[in-house]
VEXSENU-458810 format. One record per residue (C-alpha): residue number from 1; residue in three letters; x, y, z. Coordinates in Angstrom, 3 decimals, decimal comma. Layout:
# VEXSENU-458810
{resi->NUM | resn->ALA | x->X | y->Y | z->Z}
...
This chain:
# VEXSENU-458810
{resi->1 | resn->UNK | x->7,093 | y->3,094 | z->-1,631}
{resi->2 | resn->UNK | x->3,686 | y->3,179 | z->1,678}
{resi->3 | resn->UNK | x->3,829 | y->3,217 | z->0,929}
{resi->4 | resn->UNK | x->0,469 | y->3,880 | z->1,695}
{resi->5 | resn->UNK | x->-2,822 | y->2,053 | z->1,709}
{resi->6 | resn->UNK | x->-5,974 | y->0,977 | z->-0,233}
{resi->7 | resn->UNK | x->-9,605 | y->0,924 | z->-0,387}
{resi->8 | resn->UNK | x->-12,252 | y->-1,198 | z->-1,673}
{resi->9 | resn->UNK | x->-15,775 | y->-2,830 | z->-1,111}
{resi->10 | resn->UNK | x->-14,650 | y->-5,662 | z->0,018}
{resi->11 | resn->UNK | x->-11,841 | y->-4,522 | z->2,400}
{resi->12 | resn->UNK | x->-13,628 | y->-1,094 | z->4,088}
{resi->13 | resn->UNK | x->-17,319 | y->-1,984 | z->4,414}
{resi->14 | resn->UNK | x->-18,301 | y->-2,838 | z->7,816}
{resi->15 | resn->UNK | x->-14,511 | y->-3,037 | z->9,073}
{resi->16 | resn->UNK | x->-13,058 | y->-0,976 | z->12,015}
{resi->17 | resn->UNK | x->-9,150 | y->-1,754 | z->13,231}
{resi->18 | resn->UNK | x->-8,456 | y->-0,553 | z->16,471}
{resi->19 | resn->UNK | x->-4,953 | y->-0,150 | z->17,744}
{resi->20 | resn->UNK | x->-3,191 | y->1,833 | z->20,764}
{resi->21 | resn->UNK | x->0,682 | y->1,750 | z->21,031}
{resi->22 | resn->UNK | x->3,111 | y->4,200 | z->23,658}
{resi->23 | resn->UNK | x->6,804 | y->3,306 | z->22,973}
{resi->24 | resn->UNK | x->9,554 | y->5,006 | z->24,856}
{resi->25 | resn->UNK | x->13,073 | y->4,809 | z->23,578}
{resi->26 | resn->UNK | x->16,115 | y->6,640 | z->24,386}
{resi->27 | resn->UNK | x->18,538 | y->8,274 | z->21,676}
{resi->28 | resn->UNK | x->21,864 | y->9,907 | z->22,030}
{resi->29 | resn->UNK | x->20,326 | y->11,105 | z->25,647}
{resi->30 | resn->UNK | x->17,031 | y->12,074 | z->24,027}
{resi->31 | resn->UNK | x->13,659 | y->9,884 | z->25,454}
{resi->32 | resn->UNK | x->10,981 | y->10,326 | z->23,237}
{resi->33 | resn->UNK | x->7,579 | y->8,602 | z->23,997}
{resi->34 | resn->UNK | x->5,262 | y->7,931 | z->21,036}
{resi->35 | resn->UNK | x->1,212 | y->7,360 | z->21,935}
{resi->36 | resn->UNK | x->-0,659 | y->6,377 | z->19,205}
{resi->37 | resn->UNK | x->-4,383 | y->7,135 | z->19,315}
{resi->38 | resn->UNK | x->-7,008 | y->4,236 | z->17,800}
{resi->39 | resn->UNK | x->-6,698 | y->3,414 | z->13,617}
{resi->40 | resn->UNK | x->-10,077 | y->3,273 | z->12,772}
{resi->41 | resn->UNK | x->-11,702 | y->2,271 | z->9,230}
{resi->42 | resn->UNK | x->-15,557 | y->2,124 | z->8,652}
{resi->43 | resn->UNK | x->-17,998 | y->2,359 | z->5,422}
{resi->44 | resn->UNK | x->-21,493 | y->2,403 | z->4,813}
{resi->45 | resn->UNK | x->-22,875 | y->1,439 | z->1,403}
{resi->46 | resn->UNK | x->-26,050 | y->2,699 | z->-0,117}
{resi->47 | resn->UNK | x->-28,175 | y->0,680 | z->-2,641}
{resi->48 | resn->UNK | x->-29,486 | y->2,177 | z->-5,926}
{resi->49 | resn->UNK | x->-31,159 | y->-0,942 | z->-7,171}
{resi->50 | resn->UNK | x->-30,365 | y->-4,955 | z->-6,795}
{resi->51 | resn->UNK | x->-26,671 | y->-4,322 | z->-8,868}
{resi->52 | resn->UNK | x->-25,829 | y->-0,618 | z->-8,269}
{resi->53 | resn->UNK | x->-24,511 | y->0,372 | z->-5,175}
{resi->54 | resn->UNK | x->-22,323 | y->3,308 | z->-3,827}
{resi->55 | resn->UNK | x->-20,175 | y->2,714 | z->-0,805}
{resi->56 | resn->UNK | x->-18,371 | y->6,167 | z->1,212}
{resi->57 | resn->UNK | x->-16,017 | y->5,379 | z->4,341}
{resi->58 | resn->UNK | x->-13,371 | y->7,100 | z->6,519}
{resi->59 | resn->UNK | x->-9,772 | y->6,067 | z->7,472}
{resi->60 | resn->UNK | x->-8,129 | y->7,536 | z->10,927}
{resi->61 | resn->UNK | x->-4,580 | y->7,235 | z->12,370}
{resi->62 | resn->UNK | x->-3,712 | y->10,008 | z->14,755}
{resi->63 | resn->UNK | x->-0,588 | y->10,350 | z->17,228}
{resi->64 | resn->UNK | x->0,786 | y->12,476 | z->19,555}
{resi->65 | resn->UNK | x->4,577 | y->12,552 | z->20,515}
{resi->66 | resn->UNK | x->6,642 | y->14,224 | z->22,710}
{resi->67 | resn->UNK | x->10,289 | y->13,967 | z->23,232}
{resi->68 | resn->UNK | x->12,082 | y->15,273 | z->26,126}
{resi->69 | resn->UNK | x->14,613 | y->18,094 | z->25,770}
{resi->70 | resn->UNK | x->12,849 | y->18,376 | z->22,042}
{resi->71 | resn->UNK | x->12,048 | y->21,853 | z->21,722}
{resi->72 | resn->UNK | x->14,097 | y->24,426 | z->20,237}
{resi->73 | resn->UNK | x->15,176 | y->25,796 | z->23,198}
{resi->74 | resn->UNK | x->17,027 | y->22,557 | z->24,001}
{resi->75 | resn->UNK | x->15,629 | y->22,387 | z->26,978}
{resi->76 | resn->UNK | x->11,853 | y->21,917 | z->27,619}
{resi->77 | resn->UNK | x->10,075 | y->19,121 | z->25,913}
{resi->78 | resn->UNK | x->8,213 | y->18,999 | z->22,951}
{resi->79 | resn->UNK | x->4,429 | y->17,729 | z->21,818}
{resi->80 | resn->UNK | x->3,145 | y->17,196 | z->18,706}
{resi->81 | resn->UNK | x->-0,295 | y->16,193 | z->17,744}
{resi->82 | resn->UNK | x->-0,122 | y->14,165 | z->14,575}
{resi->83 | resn->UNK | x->-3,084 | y->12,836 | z->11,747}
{resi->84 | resn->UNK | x->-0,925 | y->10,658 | z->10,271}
{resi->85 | resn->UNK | x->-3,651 | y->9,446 | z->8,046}
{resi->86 | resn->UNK | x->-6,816 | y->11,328 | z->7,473}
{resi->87 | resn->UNK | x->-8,271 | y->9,368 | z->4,357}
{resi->88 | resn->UNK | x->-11,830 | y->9,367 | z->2,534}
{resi->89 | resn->UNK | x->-12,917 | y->5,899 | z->0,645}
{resi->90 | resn->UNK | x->-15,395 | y->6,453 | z->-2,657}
{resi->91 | resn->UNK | x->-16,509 | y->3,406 | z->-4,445}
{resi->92 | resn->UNK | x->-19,476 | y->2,012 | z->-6,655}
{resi->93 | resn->UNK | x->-20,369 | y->-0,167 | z->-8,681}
{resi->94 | resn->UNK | x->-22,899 | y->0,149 | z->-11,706}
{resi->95 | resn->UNK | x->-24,258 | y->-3,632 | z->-12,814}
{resi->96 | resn->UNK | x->-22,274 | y->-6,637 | z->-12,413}
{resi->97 | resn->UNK | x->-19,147 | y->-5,372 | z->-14,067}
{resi->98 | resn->UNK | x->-18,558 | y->-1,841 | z->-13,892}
{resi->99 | resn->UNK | x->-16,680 | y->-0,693 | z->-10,475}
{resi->100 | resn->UNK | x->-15,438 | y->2,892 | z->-9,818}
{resi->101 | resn->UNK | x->-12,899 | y->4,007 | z->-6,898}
{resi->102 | resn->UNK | x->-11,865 | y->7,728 | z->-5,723}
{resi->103 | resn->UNK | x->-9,753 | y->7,983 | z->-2,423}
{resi->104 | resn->UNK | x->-8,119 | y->10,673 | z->-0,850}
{resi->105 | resn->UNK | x->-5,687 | y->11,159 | z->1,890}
{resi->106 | resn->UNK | x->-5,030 | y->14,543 | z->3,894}
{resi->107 | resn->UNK | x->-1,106 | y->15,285 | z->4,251}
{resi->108 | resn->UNK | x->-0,845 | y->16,836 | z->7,081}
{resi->109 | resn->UNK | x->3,274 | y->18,243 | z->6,223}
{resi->110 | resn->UNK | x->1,388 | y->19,913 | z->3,292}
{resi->111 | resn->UNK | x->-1,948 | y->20,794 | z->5,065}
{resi->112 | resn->UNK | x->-3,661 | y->19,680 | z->1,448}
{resi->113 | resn->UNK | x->-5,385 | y->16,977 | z->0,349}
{resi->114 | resn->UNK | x->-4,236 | y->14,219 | z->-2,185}
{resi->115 | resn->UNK | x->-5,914 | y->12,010 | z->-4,717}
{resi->116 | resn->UNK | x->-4,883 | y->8,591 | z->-3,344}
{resi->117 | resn->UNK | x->-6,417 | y->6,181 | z->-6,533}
{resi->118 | resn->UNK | x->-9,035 | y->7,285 | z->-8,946}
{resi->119 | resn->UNK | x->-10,084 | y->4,468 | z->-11,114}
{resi->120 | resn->UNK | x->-12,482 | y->2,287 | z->-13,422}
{resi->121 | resn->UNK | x->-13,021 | y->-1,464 | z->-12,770}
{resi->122 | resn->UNK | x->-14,257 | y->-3,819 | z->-15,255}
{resi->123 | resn->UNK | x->-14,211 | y->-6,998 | z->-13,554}
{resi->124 | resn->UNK | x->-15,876 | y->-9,764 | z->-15,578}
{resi->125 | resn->UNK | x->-15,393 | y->-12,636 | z->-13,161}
{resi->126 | resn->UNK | x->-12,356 | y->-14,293 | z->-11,043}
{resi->127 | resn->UNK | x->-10,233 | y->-15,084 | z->-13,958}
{resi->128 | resn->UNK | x->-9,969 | y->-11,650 | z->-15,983}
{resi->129 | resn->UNK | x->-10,513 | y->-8,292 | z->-14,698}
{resi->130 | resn->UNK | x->-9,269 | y->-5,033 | z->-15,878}
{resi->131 | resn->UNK | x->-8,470 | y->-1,451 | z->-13,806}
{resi->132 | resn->UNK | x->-7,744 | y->1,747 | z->-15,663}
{resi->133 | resn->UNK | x->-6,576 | y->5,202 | z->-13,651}
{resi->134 | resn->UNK | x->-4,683 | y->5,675 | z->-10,531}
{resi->135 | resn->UNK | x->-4,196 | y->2,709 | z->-8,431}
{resi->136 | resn->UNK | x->-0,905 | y->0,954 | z->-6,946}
{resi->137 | resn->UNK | x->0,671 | y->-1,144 | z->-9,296}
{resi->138 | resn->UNK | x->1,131 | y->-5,011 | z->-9,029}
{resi->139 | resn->UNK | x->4,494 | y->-5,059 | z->-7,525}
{resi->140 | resn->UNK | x->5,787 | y->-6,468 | z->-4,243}
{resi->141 | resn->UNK | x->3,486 | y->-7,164 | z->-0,808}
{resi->142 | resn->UNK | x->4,693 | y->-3,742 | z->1,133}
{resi->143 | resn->UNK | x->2,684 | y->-2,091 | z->-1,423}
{resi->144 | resn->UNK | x->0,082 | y->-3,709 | z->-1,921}
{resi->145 | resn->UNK | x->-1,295 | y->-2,947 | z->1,718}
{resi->146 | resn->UNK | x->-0,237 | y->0,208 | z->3,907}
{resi->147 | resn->UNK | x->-0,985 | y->1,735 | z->6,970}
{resi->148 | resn->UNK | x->-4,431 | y->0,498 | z->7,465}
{resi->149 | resn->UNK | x->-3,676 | y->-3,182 | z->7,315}
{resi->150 | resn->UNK | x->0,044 | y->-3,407 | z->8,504}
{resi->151 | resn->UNK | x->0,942 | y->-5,083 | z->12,058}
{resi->152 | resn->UNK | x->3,396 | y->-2,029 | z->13,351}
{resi->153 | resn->UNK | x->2,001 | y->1,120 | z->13,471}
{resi->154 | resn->UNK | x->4,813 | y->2,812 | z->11,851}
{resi->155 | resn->UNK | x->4,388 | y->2,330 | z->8,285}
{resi->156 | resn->UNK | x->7,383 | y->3,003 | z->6,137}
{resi->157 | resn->UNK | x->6,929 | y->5,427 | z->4,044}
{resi->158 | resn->UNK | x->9,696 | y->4,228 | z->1,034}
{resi->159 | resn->UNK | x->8,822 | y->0,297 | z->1,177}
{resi->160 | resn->UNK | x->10,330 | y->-0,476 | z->-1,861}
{resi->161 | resn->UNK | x->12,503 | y->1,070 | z->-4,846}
{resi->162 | resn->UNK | x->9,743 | y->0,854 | z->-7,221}
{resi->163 | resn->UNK | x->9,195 | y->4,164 | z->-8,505}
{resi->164 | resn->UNK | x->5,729 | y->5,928 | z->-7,701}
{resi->165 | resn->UNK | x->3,219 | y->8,733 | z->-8,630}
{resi->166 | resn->UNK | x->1,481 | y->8,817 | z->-4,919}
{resi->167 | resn->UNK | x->1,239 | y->6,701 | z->-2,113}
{resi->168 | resn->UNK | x->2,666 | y->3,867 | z->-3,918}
{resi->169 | resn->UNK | x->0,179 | y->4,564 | z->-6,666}
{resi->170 | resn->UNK | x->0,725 | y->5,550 | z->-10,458}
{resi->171 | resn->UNK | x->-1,353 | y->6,153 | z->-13,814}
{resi->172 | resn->UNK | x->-1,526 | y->2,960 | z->-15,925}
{resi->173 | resn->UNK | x->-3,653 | y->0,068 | z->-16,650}
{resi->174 | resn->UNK | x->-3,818 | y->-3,505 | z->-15,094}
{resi->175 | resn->UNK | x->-4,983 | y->-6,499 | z->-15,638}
{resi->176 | resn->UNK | x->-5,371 | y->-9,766 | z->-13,109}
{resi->177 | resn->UNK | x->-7,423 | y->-12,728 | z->-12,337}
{resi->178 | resn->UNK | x->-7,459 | y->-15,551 | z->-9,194}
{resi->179 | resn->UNK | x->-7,444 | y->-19,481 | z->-10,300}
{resi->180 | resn->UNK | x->-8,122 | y->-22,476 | z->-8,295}
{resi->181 | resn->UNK | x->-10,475 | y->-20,970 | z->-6,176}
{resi->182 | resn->UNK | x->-7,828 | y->-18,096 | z->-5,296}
{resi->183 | resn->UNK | x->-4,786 | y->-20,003 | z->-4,944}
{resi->184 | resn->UNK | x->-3,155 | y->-18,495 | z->-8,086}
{resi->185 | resn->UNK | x->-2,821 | y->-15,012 | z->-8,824}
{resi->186 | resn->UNK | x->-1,709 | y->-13,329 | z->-11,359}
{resi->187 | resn->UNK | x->-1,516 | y->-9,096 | z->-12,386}
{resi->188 | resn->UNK | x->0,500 | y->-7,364 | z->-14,978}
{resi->189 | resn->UNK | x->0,083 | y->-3,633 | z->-16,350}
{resi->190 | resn->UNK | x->1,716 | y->-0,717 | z->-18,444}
{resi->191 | resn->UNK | x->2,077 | y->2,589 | z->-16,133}
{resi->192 | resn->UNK | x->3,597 | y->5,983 | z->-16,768}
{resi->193 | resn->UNK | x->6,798 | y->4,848 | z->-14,534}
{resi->194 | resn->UNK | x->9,577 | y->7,003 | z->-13,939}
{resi->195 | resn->UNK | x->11,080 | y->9,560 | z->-15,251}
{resi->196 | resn->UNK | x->7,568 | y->10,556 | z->-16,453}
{resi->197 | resn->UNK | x->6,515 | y->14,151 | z->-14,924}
{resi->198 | resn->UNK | x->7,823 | y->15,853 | z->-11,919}
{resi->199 | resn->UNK | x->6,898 | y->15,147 | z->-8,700}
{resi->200 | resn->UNK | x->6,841 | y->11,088 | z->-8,919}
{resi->201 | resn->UNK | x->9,238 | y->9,165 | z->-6,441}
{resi->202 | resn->UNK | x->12,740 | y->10,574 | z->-7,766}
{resi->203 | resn->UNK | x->11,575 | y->13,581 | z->-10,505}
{resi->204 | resn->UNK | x->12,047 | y->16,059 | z->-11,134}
{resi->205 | resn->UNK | x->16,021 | y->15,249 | z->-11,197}
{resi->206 | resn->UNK | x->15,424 | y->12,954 | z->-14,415}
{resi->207 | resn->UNK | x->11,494 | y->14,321 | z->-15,042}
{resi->208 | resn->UNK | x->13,613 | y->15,991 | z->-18,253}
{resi->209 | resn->UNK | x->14,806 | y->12,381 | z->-19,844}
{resi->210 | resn->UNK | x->11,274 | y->10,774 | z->-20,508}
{resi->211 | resn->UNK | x->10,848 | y->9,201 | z->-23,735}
{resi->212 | resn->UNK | x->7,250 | y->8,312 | z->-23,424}
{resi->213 | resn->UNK | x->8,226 | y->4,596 | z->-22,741}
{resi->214 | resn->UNK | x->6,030 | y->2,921 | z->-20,412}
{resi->215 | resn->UNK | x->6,811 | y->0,651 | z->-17,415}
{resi->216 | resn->UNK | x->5,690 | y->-2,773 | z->-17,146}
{resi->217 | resn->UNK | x->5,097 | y->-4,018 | z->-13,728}
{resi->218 | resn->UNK | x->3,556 | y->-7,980 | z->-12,696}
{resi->219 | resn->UNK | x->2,984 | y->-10,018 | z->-10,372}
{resi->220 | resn->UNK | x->2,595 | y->-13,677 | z->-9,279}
{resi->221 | resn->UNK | x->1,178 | y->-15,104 | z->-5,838}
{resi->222 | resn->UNK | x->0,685 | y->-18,697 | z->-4,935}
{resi->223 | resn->UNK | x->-1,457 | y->-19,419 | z->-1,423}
{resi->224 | resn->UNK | x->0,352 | y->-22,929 | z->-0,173}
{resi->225 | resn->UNK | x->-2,600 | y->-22,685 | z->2,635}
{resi->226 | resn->UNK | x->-5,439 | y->-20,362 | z->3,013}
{resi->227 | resn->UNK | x->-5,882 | y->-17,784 | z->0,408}
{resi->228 | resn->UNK | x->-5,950 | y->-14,232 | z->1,601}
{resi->229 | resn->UNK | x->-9,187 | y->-12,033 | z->2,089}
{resi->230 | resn->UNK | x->-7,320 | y->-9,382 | z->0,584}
{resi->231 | resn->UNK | x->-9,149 | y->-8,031 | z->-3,166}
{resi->232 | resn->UNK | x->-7,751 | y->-8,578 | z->-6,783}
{resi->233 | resn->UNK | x->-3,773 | y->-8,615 | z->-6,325}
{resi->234 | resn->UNK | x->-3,618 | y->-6,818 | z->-3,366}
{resi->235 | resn->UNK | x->-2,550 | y->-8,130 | z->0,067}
{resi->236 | resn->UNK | x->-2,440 | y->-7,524 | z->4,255}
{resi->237 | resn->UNK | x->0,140 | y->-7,095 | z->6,003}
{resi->238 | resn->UNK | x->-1,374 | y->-9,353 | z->8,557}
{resi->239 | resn->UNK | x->-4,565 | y->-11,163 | z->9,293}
{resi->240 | resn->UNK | x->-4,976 | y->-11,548 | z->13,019}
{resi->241 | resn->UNK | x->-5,354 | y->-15,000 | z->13,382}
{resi->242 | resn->UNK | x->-8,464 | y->-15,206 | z->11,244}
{resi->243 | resn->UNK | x->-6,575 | y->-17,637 | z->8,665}
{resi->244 | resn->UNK | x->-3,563 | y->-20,081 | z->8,371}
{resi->245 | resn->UNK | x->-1,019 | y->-18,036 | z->6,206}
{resi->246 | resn->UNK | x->1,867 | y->-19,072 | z->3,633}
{resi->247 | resn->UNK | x->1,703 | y->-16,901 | z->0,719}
{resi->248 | resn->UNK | x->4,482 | y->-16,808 | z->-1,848}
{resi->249 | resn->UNK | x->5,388 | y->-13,976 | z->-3,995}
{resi->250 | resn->UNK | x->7,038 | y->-12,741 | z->-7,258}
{resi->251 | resn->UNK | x->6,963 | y->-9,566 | z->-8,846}
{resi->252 | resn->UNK | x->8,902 | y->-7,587 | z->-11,327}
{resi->253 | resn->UNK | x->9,057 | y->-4,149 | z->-12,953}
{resi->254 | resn->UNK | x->11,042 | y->-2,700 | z->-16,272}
{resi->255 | resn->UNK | x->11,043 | y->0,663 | z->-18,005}
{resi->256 | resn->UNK | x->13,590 | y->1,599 | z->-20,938}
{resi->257 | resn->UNK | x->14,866 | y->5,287 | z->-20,432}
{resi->258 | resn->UNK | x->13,731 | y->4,319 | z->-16,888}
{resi->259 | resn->UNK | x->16,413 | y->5,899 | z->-14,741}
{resi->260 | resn->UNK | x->19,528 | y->7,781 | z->-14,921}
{resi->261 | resn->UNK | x->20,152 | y->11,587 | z->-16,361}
{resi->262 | resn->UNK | x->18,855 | y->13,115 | z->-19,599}
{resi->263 | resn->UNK | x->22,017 | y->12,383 | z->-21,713}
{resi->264 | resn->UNK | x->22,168 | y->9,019 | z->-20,926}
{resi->265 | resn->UNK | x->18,764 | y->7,452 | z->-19,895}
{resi->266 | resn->UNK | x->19,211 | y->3,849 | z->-18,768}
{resi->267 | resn->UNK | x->16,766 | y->0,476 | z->-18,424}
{resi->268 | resn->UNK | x->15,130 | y->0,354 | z->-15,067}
{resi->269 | resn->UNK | x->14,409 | y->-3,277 | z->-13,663}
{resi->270 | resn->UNK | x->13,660 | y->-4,245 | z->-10,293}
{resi->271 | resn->UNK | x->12,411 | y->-7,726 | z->-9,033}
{resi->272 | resn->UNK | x->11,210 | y->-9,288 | z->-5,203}
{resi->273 | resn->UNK | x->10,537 | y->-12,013 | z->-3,965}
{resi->274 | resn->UNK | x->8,368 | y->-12,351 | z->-0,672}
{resi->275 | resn->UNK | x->7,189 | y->-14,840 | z->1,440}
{resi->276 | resn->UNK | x->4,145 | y->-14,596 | z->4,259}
{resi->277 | resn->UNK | x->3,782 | y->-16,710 | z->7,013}
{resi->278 | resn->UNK | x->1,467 | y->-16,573 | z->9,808}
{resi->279 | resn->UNK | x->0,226 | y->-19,558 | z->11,994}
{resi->280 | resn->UNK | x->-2,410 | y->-20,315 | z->14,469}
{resi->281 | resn->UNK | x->-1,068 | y->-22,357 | z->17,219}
{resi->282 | resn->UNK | x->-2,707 | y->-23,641 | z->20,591}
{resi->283 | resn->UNK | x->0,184 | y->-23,170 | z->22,479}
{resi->284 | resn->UNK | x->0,009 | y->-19,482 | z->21,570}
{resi->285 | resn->UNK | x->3,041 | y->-17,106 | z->21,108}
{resi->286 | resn->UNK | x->4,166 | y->-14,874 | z->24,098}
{resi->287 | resn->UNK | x->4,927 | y->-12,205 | z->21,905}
{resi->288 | resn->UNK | x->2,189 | y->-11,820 | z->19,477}
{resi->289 | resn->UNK | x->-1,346 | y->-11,877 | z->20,162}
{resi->290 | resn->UNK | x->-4,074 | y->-14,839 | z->19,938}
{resi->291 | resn->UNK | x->-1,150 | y->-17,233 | z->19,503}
{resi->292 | resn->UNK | x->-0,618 | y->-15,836 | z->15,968}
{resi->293 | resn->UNK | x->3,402 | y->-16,156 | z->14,162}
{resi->294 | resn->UNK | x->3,663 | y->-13,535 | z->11,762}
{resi->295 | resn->UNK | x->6,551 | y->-13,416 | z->9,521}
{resi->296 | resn->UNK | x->7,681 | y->-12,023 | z->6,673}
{resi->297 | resn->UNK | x->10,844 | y->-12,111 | z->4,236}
{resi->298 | resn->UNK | x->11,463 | y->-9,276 | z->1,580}
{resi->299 | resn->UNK | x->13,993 | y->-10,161 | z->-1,389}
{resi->300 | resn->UNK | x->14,693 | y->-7,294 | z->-3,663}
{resi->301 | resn->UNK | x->17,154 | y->-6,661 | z->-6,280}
{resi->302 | resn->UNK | x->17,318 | y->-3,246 | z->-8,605}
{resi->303 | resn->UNK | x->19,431 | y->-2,742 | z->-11,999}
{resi->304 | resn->UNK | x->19,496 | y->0,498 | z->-13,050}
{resi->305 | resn->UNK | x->22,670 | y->2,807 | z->-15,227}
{resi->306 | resn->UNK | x->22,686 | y->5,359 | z->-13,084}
{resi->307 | resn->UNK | x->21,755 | y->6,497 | z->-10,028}
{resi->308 | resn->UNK | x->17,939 | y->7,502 | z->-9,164}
């Protein structure tokens, strides 16, 4: 799933990324040059009283391409101006506990916008908190980021084989909670899954089999060395330099009548494994920036009856 990305308080106010990126690579006889404009990301909250607040933002990625010999003539080149990401970021909070969050994202193949998460927080402190709406799932790291905070500009869109609603979101309920001052975390919810209503990740080839059986999705992170900035369960996809990295990761997801066709609906269960590791160094790296050693490892495994 990108997957997509998120929005909060504490990961949109008063933060701008700026990135520019021209790539040439040659295909079959075809050069295509990619220029990617600046990603941008900025809030502004506004105070009702000491413990209400509302915050609104904006998210930017825009491109243009062109590829030689790439228009339909076969001859001329071609240029496209791309948004790849055109987002607005919605949050509040009313008291100490009770959070709200409505995103949208512009698709620009559809020329409409989407409802990216739309939820309720009720976060009592670090140990138990609860979300209820649209929001992305506790799952593996690829989605719990997205374009906004990934290193490459090219975010994939299908990052994982977890099924999905939008973006990498779905409809469900969640809780989580950090220990030892953010070391441990832990999430687990109950989400409509798949096979639910047509137009999630696969539907509406097995939209027709649901059963009304909901998913179960969880995770489990352990920070060896600094824990990330990143809020609740979610996570970056790098940090810059700003913090010594090795992040473990574990997550899972089941669904009975999950996957496969109508007359024989199937149990759906994925699991991943990831690891994060990025390293300040004084030597410094040639090939990254600010002497920072970025890498990641994905393990994934899927068991489902039929084909989705």
């Amino acid at each position: 799933m990108q997957p997509a990305g998120r929005s909060n308080n504490a990961s949109i106010a008063g933060k701008a990324r700026h990135a520019l990126k021209k790539t040439a690579a040659g295909v079959l006889g075809a050069l295509s040059l990619l220029a990617t404009g600046p990603a941008v990301q900025a809030a502004t909250e506004f105070k009702l009283s000491d413990e209400s607040s509302v915050t609104a933002g904006i998210g930017l990625r825009s491109s243009i391409a062109v590829t030689e010999k790439g228009a339909a003539n076969g001859t001329s080149n071609s240029t496209d101006f791309v948004i790849d990401n055109a987002r607005l970021f919605f949050s509040g909070q009313y008291g100490k506990i009770i959070k709200g969050t409505l995103n949208t994202d512009y698709n620009s193949s559809t020329d409409s916008v989407q409802i990216l998460d739309a939820y309720v927080g009720f976060e009592f402190n670090d140990y138990f908190n609860i979300w209820l709406g649209r929001f992305l799932p506790p799952q593996d790291r690829a989605n719990g980021y997205g374009p906004f905070y990934s290193l490459p500009w090219s975010y994939p869109v299908i990052a994982s084989n977890y099924p999905f609603r939008e973006n990498g979101r779905d409809n469900g309920v969640s809780v989580w909670g950090k220990l030892f001052n953010g070391k441990l975390v832990w999430a687990g919810g109950a989400f409509e899954g798949h096979n639910k209503y047509s137009g999630s990740s696969t539907a509406p080839i097995t939209a027709a089999a649901a059963t009304d059986k909901p998913a179960f999705s969880g995770r489990l992170i352990y920070h060896a060395w600094d824990p990330e900035p990143a809020p609740a369960y979610l996570a970056g996809g790098w940090y810059g330099g700003s913090k010594d990295i090795l992040t473990f990761g574990l997550g899972g997801y089941t669904q009975k009548d999950g996957a496969g066709p109508q007359t024989a609906p199937g149990k759906l269960a994925i699991w991943n494994a990831d690891v994060l590791f990025e390293k300040k160094t004084s030597a410094g790296v040639p090939t990254r920036p600010n002497g920072i050693m970025p890498a990641y490892v994905f393990i994934s495994s899927g068991d489902e009856n039929s084909s989705w």
